[in-house]
MARDREN-271252 format. One record per residue (C-alpha): x, y, z; residue number from 1. Coordinates in steps of 0.001 Angstrom, whole numbers, plus 500000, padded with zeros to 6 digits. Layout:
REM residues N
c1 = X; c2 = Y; c3 = Z; seq = NUM
...
***
This chain:
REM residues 334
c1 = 522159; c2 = 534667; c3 = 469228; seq = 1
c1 = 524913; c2 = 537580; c3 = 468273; seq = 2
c1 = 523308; c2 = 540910; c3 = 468212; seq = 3
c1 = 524433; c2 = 542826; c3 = 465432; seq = 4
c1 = 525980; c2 = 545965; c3 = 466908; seq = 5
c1 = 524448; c2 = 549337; c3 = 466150; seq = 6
c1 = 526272; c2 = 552533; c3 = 465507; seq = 7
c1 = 525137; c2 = 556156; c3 = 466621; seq = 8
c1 = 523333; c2 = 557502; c3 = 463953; seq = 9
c1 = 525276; c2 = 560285; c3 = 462014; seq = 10
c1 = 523277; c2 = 563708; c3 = 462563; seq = 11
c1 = 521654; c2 = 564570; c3 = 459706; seq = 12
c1 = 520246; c2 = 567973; c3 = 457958; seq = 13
c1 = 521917; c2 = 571283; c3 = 459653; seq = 14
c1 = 522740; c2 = 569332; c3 = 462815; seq = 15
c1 = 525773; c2 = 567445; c3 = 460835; seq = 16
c1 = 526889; c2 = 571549; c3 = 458974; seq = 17
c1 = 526659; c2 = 572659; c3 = 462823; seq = 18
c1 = 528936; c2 = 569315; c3 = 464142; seq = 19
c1 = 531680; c2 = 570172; c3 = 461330; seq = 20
c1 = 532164; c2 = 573323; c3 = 462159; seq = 21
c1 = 532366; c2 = 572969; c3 = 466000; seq = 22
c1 = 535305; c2 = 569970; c3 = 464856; seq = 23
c1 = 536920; c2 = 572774; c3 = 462340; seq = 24
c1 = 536869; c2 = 575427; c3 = 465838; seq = 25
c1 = 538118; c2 = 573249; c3 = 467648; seq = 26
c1 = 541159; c2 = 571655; c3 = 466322; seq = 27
c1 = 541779; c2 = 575380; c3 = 465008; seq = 28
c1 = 541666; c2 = 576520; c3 = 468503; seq = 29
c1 = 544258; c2 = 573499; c3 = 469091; seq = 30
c1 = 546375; c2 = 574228; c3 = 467040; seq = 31
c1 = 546805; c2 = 578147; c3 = 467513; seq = 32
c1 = 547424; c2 = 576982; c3 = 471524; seq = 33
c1 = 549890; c2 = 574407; c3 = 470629; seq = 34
c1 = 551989; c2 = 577454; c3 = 468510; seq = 35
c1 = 551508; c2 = 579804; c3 = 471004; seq = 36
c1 = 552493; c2 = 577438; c3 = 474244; seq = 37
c1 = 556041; c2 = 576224; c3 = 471570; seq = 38
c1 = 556566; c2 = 580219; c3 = 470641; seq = 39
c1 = 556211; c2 = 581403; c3 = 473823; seq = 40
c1 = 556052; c2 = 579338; c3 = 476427; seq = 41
c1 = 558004; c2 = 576692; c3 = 476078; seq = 42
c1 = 561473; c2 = 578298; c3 = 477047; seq = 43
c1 = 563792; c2 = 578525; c3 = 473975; seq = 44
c1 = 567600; c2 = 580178; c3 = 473443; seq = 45
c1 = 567706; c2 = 582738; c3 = 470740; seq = 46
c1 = 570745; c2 = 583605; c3 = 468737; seq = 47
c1 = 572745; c2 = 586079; c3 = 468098; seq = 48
c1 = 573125; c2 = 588280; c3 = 464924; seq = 49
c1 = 576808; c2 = 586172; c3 = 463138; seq = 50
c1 = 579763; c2 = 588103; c3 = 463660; seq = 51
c1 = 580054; c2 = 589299; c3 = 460526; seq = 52
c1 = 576928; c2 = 591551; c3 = 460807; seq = 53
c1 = 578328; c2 = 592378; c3 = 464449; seq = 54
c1 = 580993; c2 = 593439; c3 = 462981; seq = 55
c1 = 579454; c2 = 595735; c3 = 460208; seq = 56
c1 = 576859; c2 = 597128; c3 = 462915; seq = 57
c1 = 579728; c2 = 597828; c3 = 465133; seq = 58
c1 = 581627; c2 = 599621; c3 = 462531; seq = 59
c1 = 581829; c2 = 602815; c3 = 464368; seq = 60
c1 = 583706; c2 = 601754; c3 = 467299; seq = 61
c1 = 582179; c2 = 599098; c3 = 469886; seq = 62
c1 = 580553; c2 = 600190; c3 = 473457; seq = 63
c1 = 584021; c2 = 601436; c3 = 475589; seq = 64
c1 = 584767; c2 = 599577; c3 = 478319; seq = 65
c1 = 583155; c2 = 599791; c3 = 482138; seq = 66
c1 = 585270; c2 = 602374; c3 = 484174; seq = 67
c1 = 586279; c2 = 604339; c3 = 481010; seq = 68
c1 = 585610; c2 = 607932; c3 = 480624; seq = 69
c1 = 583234; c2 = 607064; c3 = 478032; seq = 70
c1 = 580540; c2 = 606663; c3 = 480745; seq = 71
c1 = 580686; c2 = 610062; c3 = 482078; seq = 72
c1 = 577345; c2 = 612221; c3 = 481850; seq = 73
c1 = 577605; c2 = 616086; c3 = 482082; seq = 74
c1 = 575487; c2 = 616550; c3 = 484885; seq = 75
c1 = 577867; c2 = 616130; c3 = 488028; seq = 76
c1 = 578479; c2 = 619984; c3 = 487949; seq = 77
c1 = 575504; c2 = 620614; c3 = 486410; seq = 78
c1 = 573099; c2 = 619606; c3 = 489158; seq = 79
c1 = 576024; c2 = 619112; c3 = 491549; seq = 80
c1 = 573480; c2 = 619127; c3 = 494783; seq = 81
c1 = 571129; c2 = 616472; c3 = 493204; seq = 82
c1 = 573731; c2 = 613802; c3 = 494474; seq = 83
c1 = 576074; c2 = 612681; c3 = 497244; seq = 84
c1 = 579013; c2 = 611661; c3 = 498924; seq = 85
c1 = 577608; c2 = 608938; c3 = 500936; seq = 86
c1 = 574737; c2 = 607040; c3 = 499889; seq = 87
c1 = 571039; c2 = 608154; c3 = 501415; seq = 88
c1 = 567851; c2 = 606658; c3 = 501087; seq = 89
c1 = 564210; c2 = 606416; c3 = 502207; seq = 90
c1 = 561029; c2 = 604981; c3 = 500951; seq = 91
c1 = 560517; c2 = 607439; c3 = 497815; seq = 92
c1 = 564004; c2 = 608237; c3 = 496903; seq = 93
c1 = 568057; c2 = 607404; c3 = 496867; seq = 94
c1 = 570649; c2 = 609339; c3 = 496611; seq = 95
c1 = 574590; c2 = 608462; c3 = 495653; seq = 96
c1 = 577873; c2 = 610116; c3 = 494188; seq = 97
c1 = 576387; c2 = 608798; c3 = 490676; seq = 98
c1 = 572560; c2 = 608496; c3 = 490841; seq = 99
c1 = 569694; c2 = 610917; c3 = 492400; seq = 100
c1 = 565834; c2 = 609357; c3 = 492526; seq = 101
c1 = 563109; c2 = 610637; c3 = 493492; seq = 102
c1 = 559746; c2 = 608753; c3 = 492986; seq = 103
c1 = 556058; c2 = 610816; c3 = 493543; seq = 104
c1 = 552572; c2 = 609240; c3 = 493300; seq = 105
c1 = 549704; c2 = 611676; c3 = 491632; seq = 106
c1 = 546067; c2 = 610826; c3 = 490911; seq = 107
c1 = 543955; c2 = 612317; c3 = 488249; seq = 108
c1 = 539823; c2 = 612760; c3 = 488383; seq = 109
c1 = 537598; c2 = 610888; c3 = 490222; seq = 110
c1 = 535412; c2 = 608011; c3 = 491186; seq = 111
c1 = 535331; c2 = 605578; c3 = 488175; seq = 112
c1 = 537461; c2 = 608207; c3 = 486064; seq = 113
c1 = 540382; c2 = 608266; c3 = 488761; seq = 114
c1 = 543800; c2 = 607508; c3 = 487512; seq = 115
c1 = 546880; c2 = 606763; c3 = 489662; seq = 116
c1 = 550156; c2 = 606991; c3 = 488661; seq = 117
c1 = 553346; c2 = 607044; c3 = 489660; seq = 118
c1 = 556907; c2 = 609241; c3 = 488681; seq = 119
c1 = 560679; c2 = 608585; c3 = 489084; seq = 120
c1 = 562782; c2 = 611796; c3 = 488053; seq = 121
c1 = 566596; c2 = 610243; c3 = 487500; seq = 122
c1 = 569639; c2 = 611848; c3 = 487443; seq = 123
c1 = 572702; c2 = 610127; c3 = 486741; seq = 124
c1 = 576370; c2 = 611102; c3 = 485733; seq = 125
c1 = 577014; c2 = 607663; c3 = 484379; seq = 126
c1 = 575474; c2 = 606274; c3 = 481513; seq = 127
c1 = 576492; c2 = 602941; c3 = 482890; seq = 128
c1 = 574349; c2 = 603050; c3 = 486132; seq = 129
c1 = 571424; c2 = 602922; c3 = 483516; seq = 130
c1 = 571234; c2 = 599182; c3 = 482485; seq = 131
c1 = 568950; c2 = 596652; c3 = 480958; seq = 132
c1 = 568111; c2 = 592972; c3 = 481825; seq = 133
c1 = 566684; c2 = 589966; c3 = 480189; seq = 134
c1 = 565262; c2 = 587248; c3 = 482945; seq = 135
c1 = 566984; c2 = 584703; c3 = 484181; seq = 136
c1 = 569432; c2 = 586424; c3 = 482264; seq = 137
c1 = 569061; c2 = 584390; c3 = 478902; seq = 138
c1 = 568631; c2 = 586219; c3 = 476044; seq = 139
c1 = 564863; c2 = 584047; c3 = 474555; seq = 140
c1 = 561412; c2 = 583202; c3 = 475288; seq = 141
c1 = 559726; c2 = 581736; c3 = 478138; seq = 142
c1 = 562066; c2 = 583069; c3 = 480440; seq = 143
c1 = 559921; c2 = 584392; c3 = 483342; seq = 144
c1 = 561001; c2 = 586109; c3 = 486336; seq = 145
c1 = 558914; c2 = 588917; c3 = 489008; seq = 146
c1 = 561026; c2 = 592084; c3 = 488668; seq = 147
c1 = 561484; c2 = 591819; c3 = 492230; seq = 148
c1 = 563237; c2 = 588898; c3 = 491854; seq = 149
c1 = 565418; c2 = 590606; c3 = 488346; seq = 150
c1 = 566022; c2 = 593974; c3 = 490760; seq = 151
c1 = 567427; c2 = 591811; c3 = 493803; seq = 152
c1 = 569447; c2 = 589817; c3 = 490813; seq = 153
c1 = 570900; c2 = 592682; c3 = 489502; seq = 154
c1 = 571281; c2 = 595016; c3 = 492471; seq = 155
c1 = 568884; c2 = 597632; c3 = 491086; seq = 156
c1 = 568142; c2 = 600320; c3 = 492972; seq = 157
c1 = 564871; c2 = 601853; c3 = 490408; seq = 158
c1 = 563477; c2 = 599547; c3 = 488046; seq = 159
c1 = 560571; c2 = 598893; c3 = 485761; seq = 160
c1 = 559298; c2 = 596679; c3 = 483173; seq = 161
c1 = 560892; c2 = 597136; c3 = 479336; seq = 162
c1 = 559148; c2 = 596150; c3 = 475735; seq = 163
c1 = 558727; c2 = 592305; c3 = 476464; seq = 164
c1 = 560626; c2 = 592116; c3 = 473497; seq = 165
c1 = 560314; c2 = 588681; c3 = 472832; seq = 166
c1 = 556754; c2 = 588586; c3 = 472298; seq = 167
c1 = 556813; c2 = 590673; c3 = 469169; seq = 168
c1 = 558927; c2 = 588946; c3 = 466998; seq = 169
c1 = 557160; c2 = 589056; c3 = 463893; seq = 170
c1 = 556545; c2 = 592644; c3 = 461711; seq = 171
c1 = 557282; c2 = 594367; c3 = 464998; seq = 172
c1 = 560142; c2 = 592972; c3 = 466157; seq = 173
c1 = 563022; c2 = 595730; c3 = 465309; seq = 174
c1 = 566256; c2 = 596058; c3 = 466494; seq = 175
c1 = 567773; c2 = 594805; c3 = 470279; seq = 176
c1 = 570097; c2 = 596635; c3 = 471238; seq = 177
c1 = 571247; c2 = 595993; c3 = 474803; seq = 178
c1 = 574098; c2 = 597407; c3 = 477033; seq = 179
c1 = 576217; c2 = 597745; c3 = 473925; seq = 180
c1 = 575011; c2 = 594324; c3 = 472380; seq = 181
c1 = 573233; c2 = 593529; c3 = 469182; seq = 182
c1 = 570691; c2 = 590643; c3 = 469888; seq = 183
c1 = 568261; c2 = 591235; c3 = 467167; seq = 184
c1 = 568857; c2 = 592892; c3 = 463771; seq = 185
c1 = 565425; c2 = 592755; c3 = 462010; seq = 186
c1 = 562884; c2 = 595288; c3 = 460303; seq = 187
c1 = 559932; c2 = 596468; c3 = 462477; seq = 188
c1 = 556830; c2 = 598912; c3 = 461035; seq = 189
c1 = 556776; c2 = 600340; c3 = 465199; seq = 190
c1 = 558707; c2 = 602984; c3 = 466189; seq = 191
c1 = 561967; c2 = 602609; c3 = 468116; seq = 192
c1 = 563697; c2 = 604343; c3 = 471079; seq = 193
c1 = 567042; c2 = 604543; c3 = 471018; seq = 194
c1 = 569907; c2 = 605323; c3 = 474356; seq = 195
c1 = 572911; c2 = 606492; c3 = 473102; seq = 196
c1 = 576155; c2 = 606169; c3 = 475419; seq = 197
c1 = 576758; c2 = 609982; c3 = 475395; seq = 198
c1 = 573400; c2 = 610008; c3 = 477797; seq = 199
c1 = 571282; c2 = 611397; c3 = 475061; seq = 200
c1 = 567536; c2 = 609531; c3 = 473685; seq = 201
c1 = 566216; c2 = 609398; c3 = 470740; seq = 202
c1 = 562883; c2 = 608100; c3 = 468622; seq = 203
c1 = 562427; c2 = 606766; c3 = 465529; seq = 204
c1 = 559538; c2 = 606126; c3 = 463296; seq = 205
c1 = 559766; c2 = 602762; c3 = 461314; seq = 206
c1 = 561165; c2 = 604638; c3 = 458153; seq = 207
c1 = 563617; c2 = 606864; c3 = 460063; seq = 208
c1 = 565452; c2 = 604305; c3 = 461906; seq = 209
c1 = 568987; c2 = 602704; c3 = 460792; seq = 210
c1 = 570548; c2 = 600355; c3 = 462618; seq = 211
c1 = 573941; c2 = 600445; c3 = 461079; seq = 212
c1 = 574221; c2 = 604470; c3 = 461494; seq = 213
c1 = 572943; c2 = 604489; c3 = 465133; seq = 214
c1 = 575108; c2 = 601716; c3 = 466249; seq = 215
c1 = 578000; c2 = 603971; c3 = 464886; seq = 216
c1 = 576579; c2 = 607005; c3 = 466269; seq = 217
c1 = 577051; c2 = 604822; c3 = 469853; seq = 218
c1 = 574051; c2 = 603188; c3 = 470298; seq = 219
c1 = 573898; c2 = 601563; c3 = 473869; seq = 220
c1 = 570118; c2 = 600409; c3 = 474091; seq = 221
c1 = 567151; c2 = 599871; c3 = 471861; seq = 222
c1 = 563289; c2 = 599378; c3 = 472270; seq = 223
c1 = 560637; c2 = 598415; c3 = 470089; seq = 224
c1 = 557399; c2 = 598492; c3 = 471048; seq = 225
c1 = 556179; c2 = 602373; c3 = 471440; seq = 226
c1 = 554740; c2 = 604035; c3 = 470032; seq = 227
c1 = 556518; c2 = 607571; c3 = 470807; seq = 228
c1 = 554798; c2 = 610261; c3 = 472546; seq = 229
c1 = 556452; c2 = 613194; c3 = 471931; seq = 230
c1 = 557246; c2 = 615568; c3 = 468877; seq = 231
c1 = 560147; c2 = 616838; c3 = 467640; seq = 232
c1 = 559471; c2 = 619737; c3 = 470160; seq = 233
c1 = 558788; c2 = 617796; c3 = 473355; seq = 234
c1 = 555132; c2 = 618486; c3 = 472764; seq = 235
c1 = 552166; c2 = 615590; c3 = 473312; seq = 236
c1 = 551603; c2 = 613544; c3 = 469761; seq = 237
c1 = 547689; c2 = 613499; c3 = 469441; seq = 238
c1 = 548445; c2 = 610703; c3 = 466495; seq = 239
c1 = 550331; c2 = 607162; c3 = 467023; seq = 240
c1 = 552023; c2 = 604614; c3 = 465068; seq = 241
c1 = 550413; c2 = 601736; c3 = 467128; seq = 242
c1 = 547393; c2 = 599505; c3 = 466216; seq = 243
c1 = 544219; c2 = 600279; c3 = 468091; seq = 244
c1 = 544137; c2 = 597933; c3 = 471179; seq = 245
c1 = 546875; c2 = 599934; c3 = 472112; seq = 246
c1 = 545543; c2 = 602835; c3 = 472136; seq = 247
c1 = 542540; c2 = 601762; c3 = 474677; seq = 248
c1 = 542698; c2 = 603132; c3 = 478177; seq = 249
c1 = 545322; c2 = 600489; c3 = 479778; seq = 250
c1 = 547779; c2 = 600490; c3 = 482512; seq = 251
c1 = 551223; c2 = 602027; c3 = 481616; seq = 252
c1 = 554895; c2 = 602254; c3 = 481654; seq = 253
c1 = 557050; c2 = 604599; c3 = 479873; seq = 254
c1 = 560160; c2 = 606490; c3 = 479967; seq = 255
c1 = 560690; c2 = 609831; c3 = 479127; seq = 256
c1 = 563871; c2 = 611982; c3 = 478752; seq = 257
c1 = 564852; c2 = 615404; c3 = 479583; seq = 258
c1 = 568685; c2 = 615222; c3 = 478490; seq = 259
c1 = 571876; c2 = 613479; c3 = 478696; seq = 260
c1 = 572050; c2 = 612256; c3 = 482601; seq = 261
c1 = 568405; c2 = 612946; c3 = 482954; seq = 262
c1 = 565539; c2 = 610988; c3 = 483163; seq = 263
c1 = 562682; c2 = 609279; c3 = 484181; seq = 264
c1 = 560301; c2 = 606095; c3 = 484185; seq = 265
c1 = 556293; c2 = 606432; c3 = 484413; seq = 266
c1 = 553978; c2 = 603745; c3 = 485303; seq = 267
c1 = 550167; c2 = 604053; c3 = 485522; seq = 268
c1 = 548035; c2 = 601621; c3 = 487404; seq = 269
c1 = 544927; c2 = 600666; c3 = 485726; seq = 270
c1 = 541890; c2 = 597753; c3 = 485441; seq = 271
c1 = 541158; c2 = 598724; c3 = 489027; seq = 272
c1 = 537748; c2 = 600743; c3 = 489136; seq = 273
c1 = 537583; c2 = 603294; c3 = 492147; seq = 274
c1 = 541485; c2 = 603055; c3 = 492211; seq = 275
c1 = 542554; c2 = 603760; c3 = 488807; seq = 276
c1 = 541404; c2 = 602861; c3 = 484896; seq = 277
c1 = 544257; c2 = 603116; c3 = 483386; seq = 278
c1 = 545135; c2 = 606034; c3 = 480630; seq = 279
c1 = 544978; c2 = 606405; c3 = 477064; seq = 280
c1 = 548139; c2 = 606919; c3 = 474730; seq = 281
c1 = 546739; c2 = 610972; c3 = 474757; seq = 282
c1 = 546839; c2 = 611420; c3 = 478353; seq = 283
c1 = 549892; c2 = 609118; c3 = 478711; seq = 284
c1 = 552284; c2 = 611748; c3 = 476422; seq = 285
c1 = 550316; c2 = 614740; c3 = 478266; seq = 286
c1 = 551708; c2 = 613540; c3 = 481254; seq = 287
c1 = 555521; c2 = 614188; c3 = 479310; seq = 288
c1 = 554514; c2 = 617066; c3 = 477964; seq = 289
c1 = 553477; c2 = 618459; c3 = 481245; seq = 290
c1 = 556651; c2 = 617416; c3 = 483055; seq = 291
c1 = 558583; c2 = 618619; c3 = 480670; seq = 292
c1 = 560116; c2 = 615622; c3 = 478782; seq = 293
c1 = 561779; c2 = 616346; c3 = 475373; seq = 294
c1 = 561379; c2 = 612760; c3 = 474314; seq = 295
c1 = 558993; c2 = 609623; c3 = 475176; seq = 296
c1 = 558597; c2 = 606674; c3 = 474543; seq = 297
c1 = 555485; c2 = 603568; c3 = 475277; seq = 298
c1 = 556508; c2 = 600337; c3 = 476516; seq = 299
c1 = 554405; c2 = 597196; c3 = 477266; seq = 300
c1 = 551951; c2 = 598090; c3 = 479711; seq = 301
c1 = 548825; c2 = 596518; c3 = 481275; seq = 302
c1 = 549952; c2 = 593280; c3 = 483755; seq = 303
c1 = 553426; c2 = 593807; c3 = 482882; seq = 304
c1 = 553300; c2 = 597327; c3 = 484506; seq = 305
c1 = 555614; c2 = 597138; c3 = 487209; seq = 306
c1 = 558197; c2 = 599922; c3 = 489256; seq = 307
c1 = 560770; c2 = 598799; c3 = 492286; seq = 308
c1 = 562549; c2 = 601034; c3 = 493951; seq = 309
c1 = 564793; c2 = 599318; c3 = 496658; seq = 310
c1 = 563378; c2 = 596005; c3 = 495416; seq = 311
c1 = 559746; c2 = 597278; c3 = 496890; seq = 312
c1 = 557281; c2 = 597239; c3 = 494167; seq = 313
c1 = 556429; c2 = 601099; c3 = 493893; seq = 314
c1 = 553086; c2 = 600710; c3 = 491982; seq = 315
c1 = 549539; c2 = 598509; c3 = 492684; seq = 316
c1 = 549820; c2 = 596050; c3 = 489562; seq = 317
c1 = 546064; c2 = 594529; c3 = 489414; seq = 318
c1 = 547864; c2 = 591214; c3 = 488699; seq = 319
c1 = 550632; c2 = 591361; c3 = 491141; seq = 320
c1 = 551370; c2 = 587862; c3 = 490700; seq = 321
c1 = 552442; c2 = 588175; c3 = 486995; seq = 322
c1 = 555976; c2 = 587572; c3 = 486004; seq = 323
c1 = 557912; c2 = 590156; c3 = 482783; seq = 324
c1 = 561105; c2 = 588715; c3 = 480642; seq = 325
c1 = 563187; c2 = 591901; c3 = 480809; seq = 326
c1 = 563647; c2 = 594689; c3 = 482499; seq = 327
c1 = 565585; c2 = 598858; c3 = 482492; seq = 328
c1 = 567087; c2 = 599613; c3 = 485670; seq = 329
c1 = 570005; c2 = 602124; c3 = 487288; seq = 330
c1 = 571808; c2 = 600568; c3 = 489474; seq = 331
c1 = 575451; c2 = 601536; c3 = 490868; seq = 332
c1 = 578580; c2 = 601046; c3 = 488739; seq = 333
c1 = 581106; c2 = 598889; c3 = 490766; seq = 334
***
């Protein structure tokens, strides 16, 4: 004889609340992986600003071009026996007719509160030895790359990680500037670094910043991410324009600026207990303050925090395996 075929009994009582909203988590969970894997993983082209608002943004004259006296810093007389005829190098430092590096490792406290860190004081005397790169070199997301890999690409002889900036493009994203170029023309509520092409740096909070003047004040690169570190009088901000994770104790990298032709990148190891923790944003712009910086500026940090010199990484990532979309390097200018 046919059986007549029995279904599971639906759960009843709390059991069948509890079942609906592990169903509701999951499919949530789903989704929010499916958007995050298309936004940022799945590799996609981004475009440009039209040409029309290139051509208001570039309204002040466009970035001069390579080999024109427009790239000439004022620091070849200045700190004439920071350079050299013929190019030297060793394991912490390089040396060139254009560029002088110099990179030192220091440690702060001890045991579980250690910190390691590491400095590169840059000199330059052209603004177009200082560079930036996206990886792979597409301007978009899910473009991965080691910065090894990028500083071999490139011919970079110091570089270090920049502001991912494809990862915040929703109320952070800002302006992209890069090596004279206009990528990205949008609002942001973080603050924004600026490098003009006469050598000098500049930050901006949210409300200060205008893309149309800087770019005709010769705007040559942009960051968004911060926040910035210093005051108006190169001293350490105890206050930030950043949301809280950010502020955590977290491994580093930041760049910091003396004055036109001179400056330098920091990273700071972290997530490594015994070796180093990591610093907060207070300690982070005490370490500018303290070597003097006049400006400073936060960039994306924890696994992304990565220094080459020479195509050696320079630093002790705690996830040396990870791979960064862009990069800020000085390289020669051919």
């Amino acid at each position: 004889p046919m059986h007549p075929i029995r279904l599971p009994k639906r759960p009843k009582g709390p059991w069948r609340a509890v079942v609906a909203v592990l169903l509701d988590v999951v499919i949530t969970a789903g989704i929010a992986l499916s958007v995050y894997y298309f936004n940022y993983r799945v590799p996609q082209r981004f475009a440009l600003p039209s040409m029309a608002e290139q051509g208001t943004l570039y309204a002040g004259g466009p970035l001069q071009p390579e080999g024109s006296s427009a790239g000439s810093l004022p620091l070849e007389g200045k700190f004439a026996d920071r350079f050299s005829d013929t190019v030297t190098t060793t394991d912490t430092s390089y040396r060139s007719k254009d560029l002088s590096i110099t990179v030192t490792a220091h440690t702060l406290g001890k045991g579980s509160n250690r910190v390691a860190y590491y400095v590169a004081d840059v000199y330059t005397t052209n603004i177009r030895c200082f560079r930036t790169y996206f990886s792979q070199d597409t301007y978009g997301s899910g473009f991965e790359e080691h910065l090894t890999k990028m500083s071999r690409d490139v011919q970079a002889v110091l570089a270090m990680n920049g502001d991912s900036y494809c990862y915040n493009h929703q109320h952070t994203a800002g302006a992209l500037i890069r090596n004279g170029t206009v990528y990205r023309a949008e609002p942001t509520s973080a603050d924004v670094c600026v490098l003009f092409q006469n050598g000098e740096m500049k930050t901006y909070s949210p409300d200060q910043f205008d893309l149309q003047q800087v770019m005709q004040e010769g705007a040559y690169q942009s960051w968004t991410f911060g926040p910035s570190l210093l005051d108006a009088q190169g001293k350490a901000l105890s206050t930030f324009n950043t949301w809280d994770y950010i502020r955590k104790v977290h491994p580093r990298s930041a760049i910091g600026y003396y004055e036109p032709g001179h400056y330098c990148f920091v990273v700071v190891d972290g997530r490594q207990t015994g070796y180093s923790r990591g610093m907060t944003l207070e300690e982070l712009a005490q370490v500018f303050d303290d070597l003097g910086c006049t400006a400073a500026y936060n960039l994306d940090g924890g696994h992304s925090t990565f220094m080459t010199l020479n195509h050696q990484v320079v630093n002790h990532p705690y996830k040396p395996e990870h791979k960064i979309v862009d990069c800020l390097y000085f390289g020669e200018v051919s």
